[in-house]
C-alpha positions as CSV (number, residue, x, y, z in Angstrom):
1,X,8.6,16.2,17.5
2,X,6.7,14.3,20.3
3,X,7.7,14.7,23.8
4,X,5.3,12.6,25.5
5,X,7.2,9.7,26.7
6,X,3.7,7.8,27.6
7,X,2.3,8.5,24.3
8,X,5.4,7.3,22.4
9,X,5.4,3.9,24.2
10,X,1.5,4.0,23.3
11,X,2.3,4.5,19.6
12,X,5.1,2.2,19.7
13,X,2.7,-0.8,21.5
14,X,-0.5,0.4,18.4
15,X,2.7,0.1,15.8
16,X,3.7,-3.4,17.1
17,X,0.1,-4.9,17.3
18,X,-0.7,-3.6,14.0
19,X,-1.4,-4.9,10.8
20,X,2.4,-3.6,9.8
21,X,4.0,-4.8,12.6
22,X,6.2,-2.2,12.9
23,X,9.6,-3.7,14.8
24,X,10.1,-2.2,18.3
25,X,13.5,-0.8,18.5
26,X,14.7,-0.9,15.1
27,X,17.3,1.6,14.1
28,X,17.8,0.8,10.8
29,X,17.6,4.0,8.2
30,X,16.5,2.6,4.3
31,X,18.8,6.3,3.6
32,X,21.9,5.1,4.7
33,X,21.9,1.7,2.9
34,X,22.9,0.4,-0.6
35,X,21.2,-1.6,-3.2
36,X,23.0,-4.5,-2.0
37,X,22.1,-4.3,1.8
38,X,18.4,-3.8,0.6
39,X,18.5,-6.7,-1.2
40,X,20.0,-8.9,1.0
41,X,17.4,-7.4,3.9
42,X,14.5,-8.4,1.7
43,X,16.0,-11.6,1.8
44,X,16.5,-12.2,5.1
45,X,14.4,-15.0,7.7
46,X,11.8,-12.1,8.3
47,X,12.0,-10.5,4.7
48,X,10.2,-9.6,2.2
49,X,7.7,-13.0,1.1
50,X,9.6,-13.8,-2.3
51,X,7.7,-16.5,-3.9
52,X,6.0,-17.5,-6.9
53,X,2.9,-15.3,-7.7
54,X,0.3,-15.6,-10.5
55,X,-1.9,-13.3,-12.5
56,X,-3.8,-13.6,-15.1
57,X,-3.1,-17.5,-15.7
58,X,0.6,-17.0,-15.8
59,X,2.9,-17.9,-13.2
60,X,5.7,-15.2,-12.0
61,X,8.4,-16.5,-9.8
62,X,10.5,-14.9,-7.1
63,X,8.1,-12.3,-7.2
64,X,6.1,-10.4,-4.3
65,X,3.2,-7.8,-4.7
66,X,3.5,-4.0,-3.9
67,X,2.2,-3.5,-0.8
68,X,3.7,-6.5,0.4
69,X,7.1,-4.1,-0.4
70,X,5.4,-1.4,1.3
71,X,4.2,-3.5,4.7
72,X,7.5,-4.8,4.9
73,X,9.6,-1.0,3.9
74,X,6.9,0.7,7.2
75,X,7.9,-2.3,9.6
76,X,11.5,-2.6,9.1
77,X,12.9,1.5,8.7
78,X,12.9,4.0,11.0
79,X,12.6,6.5,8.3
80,X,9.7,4.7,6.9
81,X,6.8,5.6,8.8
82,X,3.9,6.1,6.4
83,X,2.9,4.0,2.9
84,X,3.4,7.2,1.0
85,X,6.7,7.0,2.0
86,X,7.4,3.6,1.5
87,X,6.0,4.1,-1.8
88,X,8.6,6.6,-2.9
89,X,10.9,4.4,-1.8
90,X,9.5,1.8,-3.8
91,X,9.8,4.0,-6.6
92,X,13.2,5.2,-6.3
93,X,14.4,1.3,-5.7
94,X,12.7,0.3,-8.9
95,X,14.3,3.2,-10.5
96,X,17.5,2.1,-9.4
97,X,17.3,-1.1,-10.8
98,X,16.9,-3.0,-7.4
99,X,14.0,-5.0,-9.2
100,X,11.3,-4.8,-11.9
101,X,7.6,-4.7,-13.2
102,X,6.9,-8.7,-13.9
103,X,5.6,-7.5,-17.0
104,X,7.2,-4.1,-17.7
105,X,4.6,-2.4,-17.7
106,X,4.3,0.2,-15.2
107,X,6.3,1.3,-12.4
108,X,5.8,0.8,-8.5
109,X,2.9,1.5,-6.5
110,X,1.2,0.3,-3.7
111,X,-1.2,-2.4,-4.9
């Protein structure tokens, strides 16, 4: 645990100019949600970017790449605080059925 008010505020300003944005002031724990509320946060104005993606010549819609989910998991929980984390998040969401491989093929990871 940090003590150091200055260097918190410090962290917090890095966090916010970042490249994951991290929101200031966001209390919202991924722990204490359901699949539903994850869902519907991922679709919300400043969600996750659901859109059509392709790879490999084919088209995939309402789609989004991995460490899109993992940018967007760090900057919008509390409790997510490193990519490792949100990547066993991303894991345990998948495995919960929240969403799936395009193709089935592998599970979730940041990439």
């Amino acid at each position: 645990m940090v003590f150091d008010d200055n260097l918190m505020a410090r962290l917090d300003e890095i966090h916010a100019a970042g490249p994951l944005r991290k929101k200031m002031k966001n209390e919202r724990d991924i722990a204490d949600m359901s699949l539903a509320a994850v869902a519907k946060a991922m679709r919300e104005e400043d969600g996750m970017v659901i859109k059509e993606h392709r790879w490999q010549r084919e088209k995939y819609p309402d789609s989004f790449l991995g460490f899109e989910f993992v940018n967007w998991l760090v900057r919008e929980f509390q409790d997510v605080s490193t990519r490792d984390q949100a990547t066993e998040w991303g894991v345990r969401l998948q495995e919960q059925g929240l969403f799936e491989h395009s193709t089935g093929r592998h599970g979730f990871f940041d990439g």
